[in-house]
N, CA, C and O atoms as a Tinker XYZ file with bonds, in Angstrom:
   340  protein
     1  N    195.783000  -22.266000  238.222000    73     2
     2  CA   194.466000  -22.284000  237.624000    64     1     3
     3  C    194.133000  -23.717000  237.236000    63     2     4     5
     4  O    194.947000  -24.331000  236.546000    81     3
     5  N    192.924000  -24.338000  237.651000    73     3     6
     6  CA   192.815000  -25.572000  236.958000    64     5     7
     7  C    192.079000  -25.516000  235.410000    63     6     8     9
     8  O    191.720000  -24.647000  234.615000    81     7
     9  N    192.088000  -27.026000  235.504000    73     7    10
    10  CA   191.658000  -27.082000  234.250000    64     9    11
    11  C    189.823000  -26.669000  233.641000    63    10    12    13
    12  O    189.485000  -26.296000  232.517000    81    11
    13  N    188.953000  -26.914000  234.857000    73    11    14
    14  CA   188.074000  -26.620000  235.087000    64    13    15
    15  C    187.599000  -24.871000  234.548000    63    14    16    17
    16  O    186.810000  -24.467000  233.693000    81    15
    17  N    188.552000  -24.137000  235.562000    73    15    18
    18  CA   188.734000  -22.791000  234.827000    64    17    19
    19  C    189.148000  -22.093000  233.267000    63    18    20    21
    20  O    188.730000  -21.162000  232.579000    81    19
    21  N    190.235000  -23.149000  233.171000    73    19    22
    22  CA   190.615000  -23.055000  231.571000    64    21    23
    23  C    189.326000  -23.272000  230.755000    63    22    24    25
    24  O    189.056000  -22.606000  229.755000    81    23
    25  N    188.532000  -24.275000  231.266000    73    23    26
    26  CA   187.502000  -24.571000  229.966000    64    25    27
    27  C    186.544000  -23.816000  230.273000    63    26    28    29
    28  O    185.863000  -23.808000  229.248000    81    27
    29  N    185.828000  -22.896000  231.343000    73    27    30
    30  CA   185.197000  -21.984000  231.516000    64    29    31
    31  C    185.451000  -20.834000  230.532000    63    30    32    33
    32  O    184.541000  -20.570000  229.746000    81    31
    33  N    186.735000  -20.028000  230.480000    73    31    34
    34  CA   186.653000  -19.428000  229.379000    64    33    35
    35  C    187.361000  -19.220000  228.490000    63    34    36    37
    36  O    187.952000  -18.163000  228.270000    81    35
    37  N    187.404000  -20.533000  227.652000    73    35    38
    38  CA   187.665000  -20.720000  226.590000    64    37    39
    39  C    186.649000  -20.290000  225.579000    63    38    40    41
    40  O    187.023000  -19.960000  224.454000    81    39
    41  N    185.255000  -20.274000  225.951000    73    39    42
    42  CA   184.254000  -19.751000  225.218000    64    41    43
    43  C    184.545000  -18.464000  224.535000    63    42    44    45
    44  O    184.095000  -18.200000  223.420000    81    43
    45  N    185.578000  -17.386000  225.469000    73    43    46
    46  CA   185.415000  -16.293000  225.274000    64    45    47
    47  C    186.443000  -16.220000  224.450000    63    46    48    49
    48  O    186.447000  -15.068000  224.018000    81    47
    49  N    187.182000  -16.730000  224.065000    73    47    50
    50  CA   188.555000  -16.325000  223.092000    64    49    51
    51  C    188.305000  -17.292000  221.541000    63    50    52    53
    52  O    188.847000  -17.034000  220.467000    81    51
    53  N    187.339000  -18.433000  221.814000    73    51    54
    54  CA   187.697000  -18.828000  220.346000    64    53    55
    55  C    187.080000  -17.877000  219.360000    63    54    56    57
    56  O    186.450000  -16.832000  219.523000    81    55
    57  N    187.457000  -18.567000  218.254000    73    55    58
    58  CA   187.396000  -17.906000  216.901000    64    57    59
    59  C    186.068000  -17.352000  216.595000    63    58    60    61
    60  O    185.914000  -16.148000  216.386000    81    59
    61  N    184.942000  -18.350000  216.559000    73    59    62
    62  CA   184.084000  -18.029000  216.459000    64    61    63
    63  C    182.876000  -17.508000  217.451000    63    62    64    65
    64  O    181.711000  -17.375000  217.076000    81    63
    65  N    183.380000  -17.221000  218.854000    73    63    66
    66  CA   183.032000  -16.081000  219.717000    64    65    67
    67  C    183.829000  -14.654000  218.863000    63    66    68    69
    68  O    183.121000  -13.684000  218.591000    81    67
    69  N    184.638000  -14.652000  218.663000    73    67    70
    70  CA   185.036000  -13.518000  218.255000    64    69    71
    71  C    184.733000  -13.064000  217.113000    63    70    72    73
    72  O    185.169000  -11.986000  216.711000    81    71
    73  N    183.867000  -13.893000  216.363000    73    71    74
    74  CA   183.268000  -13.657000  215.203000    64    73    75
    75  C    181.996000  -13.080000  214.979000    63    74    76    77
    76  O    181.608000  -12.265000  214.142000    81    75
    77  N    181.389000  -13.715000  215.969000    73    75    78
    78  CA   179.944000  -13.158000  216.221000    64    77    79
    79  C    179.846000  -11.602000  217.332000    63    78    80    81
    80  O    178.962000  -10.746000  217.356000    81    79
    81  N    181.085000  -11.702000  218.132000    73    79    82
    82  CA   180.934000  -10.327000  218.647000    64    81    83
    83  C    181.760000   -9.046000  218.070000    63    82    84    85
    84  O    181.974000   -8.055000  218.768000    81    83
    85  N    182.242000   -9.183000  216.600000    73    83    86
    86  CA   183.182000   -8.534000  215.686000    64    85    87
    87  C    181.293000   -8.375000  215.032000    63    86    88    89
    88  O    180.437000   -7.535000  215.310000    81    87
    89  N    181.264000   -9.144000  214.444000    73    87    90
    90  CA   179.348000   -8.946000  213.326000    64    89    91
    91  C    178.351000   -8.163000  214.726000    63    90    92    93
    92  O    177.461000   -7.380000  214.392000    81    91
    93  N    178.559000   -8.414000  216.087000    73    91    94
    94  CA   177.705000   -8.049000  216.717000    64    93    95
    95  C    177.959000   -5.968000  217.525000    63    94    96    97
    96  O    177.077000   -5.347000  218.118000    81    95
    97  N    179.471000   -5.427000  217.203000    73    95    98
    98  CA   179.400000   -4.511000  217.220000    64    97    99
    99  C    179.749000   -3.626000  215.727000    63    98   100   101
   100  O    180.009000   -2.441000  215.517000    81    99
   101  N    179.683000   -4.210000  215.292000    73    99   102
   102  CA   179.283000   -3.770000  213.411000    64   101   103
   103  C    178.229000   -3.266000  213.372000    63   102   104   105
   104  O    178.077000   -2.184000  212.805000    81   103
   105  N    176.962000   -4.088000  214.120000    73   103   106
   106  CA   176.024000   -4.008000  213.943000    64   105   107
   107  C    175.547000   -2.755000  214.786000    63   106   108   109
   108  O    174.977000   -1.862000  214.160000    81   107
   109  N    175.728000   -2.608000  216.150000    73   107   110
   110  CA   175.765000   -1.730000  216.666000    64   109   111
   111  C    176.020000   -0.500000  216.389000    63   110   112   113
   112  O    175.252000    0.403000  216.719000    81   111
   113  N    177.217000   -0.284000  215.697000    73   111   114
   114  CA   177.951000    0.814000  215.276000    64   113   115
   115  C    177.135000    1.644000  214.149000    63   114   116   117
   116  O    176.994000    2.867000  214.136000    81   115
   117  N    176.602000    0.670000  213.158000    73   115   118
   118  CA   175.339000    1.067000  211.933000    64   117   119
   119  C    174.378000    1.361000  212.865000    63   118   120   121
   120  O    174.028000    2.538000  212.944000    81   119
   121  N    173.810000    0.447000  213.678000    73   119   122
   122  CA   172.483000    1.165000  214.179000    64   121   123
   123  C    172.389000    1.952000  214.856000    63   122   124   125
   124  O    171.245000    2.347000  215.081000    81   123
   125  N    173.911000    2.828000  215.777000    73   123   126
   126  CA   173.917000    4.233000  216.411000    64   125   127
   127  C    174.297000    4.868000  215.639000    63   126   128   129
   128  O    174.506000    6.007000  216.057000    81   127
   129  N    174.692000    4.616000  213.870000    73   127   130
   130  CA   175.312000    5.612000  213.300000    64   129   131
   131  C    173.994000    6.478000  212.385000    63   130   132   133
   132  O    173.847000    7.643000  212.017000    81   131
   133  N    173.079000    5.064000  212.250000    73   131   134
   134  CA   171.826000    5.627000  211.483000    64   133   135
   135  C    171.007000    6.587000  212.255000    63   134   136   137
   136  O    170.467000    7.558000  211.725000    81   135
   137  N    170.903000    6.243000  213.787000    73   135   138
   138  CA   170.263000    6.886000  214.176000    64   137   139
   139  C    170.529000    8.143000  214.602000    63   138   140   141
   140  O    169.907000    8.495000  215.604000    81   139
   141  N    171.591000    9.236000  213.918000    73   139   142
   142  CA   172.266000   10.154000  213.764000    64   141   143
   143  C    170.848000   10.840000  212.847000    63   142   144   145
   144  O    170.176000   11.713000  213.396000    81   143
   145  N    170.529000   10.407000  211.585000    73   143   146
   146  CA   169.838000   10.942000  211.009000    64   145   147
   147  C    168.470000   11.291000  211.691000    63   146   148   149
   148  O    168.109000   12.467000  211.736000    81   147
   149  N    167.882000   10.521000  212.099000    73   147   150
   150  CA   166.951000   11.283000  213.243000    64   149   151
   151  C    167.118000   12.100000  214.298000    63   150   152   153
   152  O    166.226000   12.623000  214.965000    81   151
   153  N    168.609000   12.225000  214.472000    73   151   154
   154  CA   168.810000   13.115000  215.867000    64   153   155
   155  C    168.811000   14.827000  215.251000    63   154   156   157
   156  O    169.360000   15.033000  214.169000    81   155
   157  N    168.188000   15.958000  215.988000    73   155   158
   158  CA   168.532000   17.206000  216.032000    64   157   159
   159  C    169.734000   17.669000  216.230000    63   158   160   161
   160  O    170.488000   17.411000  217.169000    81   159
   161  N    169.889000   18.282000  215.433000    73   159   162
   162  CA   171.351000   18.856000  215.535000    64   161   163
   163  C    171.436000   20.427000  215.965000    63   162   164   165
   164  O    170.761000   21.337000  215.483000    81   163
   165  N    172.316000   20.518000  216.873000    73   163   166
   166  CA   172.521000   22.160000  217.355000    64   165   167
   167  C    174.184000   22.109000  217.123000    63   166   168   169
   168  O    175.132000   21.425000  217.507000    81   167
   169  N    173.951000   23.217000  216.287000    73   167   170
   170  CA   175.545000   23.772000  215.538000    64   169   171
   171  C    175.862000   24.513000  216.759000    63   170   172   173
   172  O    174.996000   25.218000  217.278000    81   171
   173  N    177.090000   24.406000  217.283000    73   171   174
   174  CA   177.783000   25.398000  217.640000    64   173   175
   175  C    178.621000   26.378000  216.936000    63   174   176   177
   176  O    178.628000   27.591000  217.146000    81   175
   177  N    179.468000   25.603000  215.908000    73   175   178
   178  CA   179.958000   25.765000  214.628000    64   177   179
   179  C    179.685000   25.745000  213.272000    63   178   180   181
   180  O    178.611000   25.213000  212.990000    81   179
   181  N    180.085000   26.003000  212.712000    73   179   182
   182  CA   179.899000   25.711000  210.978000    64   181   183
   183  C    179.661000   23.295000  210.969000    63   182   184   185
   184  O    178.720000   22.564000  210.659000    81   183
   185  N    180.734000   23.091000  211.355000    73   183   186
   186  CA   180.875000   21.706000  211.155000    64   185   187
   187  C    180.486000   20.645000  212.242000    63   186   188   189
   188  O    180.826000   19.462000  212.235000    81   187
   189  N    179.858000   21.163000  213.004000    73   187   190
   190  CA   179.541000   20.244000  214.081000    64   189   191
   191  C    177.772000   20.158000  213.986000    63   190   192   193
   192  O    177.235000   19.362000  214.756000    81   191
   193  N    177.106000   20.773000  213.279000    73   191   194
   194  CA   176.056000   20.836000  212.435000    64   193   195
   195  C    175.597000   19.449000  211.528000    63   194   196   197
   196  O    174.568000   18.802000  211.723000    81   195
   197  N    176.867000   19.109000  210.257000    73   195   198
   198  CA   176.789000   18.237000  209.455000    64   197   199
   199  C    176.026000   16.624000  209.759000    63   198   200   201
   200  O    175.815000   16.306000  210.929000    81   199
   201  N    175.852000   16.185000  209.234000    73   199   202
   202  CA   175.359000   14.855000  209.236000    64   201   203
   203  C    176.917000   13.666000  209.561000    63   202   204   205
   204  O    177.932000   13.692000  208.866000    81   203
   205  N    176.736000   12.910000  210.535000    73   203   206
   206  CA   177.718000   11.818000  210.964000    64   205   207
   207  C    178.815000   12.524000  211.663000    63   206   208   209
   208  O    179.864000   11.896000  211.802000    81   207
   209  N    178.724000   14.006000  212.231000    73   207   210
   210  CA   179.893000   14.676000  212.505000    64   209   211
   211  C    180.502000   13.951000  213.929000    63   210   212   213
   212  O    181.658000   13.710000  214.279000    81   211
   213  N    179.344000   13.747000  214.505000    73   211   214
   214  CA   179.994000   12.474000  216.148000    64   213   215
   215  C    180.353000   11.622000  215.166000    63   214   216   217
   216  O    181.361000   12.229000  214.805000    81   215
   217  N    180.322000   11.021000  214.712000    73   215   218
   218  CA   180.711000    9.701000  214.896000    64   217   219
   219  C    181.971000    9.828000  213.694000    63   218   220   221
   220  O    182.588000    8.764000  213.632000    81   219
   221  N    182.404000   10.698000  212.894000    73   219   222
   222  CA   183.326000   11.041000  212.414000    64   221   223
   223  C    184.347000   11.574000  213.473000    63   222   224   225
   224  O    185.506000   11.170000  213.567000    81   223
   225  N    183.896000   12.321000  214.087000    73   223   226
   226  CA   185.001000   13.175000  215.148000    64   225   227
   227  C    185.520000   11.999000  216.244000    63   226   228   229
   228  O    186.506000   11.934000  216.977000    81   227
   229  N    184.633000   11.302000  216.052000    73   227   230
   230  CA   185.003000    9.870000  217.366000    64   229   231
   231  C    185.819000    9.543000  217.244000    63   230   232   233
   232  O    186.741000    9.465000  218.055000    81   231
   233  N    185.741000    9.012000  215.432000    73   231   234
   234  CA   186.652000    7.736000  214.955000    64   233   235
   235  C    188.129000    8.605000  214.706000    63   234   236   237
   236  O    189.252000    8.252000  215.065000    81   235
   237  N    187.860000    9.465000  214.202000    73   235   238
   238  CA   189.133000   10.181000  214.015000    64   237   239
   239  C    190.315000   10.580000  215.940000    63   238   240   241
   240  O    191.514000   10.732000  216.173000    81   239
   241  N    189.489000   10.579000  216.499000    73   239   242
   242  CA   189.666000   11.310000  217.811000    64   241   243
   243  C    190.849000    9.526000  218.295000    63   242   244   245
   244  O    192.024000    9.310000  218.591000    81   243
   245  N    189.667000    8.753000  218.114000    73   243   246
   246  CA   190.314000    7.201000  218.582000    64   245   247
   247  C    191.455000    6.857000  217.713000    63   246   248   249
   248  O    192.498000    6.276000  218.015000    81   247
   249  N    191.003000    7.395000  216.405000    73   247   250
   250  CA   192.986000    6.623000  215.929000    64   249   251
   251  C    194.131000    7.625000  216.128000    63   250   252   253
   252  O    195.320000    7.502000  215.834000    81   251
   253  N    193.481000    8.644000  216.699000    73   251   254
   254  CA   194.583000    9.901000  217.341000    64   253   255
   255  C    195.228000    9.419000  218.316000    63   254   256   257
   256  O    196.455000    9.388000  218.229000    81   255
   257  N    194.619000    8.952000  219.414000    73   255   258
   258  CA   194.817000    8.123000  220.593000    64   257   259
   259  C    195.408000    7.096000  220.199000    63   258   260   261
   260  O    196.304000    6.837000  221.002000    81   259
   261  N    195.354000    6.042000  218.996000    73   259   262
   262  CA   196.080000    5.325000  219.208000    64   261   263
   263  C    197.728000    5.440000  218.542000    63   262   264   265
   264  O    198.697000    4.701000  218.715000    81   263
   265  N    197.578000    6.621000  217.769000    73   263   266
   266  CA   199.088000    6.579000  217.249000    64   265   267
   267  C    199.610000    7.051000  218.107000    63   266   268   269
   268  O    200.787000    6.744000  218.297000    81   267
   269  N    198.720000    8.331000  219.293000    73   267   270
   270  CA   199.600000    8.941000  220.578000    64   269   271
   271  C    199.892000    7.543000  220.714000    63   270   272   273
   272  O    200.740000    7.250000  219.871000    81   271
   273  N    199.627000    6.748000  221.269000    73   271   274
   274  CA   200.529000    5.840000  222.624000    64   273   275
   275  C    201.409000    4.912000  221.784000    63   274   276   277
   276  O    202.529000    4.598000  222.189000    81   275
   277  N    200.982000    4.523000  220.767000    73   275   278
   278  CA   202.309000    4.505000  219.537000    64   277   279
   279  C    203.507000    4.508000  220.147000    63   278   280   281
   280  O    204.408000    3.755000  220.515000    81   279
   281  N    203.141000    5.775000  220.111000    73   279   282
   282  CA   204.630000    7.008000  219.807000    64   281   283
   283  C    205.502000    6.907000  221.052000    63   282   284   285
   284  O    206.717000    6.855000  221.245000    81   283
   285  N    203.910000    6.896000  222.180000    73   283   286
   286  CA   204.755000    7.015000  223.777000    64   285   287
   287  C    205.795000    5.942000  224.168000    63   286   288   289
   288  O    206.872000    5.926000  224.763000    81   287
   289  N    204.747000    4.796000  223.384000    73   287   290
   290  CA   205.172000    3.347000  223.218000    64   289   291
   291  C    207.060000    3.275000  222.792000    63   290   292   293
   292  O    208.082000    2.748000  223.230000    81   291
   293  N    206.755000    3.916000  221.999000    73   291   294
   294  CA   208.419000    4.061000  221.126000    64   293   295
   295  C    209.538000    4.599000  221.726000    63   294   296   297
   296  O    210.731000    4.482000  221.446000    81   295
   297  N    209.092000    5.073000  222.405000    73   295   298
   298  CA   209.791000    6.449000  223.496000    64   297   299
   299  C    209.866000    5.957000  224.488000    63   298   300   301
   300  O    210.953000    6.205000  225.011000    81   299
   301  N    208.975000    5.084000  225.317000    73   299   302
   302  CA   209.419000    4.368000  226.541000    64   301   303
   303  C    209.744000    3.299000  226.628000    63   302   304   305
   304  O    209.838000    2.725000  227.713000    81   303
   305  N    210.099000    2.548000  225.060000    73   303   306
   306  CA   210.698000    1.121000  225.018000    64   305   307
   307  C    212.353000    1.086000  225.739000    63   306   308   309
   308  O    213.361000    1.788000  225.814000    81   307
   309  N    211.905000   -0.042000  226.115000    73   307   310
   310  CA   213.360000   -0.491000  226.686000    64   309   311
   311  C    214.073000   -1.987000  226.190000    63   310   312   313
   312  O    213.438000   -3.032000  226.048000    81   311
   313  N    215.067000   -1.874000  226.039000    73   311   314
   314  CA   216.037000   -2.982000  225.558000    64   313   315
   315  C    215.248000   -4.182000  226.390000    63   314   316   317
   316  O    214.552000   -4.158000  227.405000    81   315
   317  N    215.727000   -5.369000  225.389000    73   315   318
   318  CA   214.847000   -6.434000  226.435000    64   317   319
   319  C    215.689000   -6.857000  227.203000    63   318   320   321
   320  O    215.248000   -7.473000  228.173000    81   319
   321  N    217.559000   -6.662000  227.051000    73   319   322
   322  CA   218.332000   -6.834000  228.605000    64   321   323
   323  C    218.566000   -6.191000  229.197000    63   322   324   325
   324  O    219.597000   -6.312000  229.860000    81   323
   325  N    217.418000   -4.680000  229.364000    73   323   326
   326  CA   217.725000   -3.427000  230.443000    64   325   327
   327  C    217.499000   -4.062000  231.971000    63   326   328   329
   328  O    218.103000   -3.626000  232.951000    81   327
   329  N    216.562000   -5.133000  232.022000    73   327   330
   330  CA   216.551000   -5.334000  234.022000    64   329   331
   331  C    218.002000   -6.641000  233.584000    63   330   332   333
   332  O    217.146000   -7.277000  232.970000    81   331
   333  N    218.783000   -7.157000  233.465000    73   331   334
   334  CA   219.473000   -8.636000  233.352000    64   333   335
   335  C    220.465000   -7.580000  234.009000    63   334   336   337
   336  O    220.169000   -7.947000  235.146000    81   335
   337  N    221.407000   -6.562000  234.241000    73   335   338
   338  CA   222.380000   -6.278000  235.085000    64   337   339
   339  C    222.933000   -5.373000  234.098000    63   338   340
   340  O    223.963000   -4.745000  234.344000    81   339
């Protein structure tokens, strides 16, 4: 890779790219979460009715997913001299 490429995207990893696109899906996240309150709701259930129930069931659903692979993680670790012989 030259150096040419290196400084191409470097844009994308410094600090303060990652700052403004950390504030820029914050922002996002409030403005699809507000707009929950204007949306119609059709219960199938008792709780899928409630107010913020997507976006509760999301977030909960995503840190489910991430302790699964956690776990898988833990379970399919290997010694770091399992390939050396």
């Amino acid at each position: 890779m030259t150096d040419k490429q290196t400084d191409d995207r470097e844009w994308s990893i410094s600090p303060s790219m990652m700052q403004k696109l950390r504030i820029a899906g914050i922002v996002l996240l409030v403005l699809v979460t507000l707009a929950d309150l204007f949306a119609k709701h059709k219960a199938y259930f008792g709780l899928d009715g409630t107010i913020f129930f997507n976006a509760i069931y999301a977030f909960l659903c995503s840190a489910a997913l991430v302790f699964i692979a956690r776990a898988i993680g833990m379970v399919l670790k290997r010694r770091e001299t399992y390939y050396d012989g």
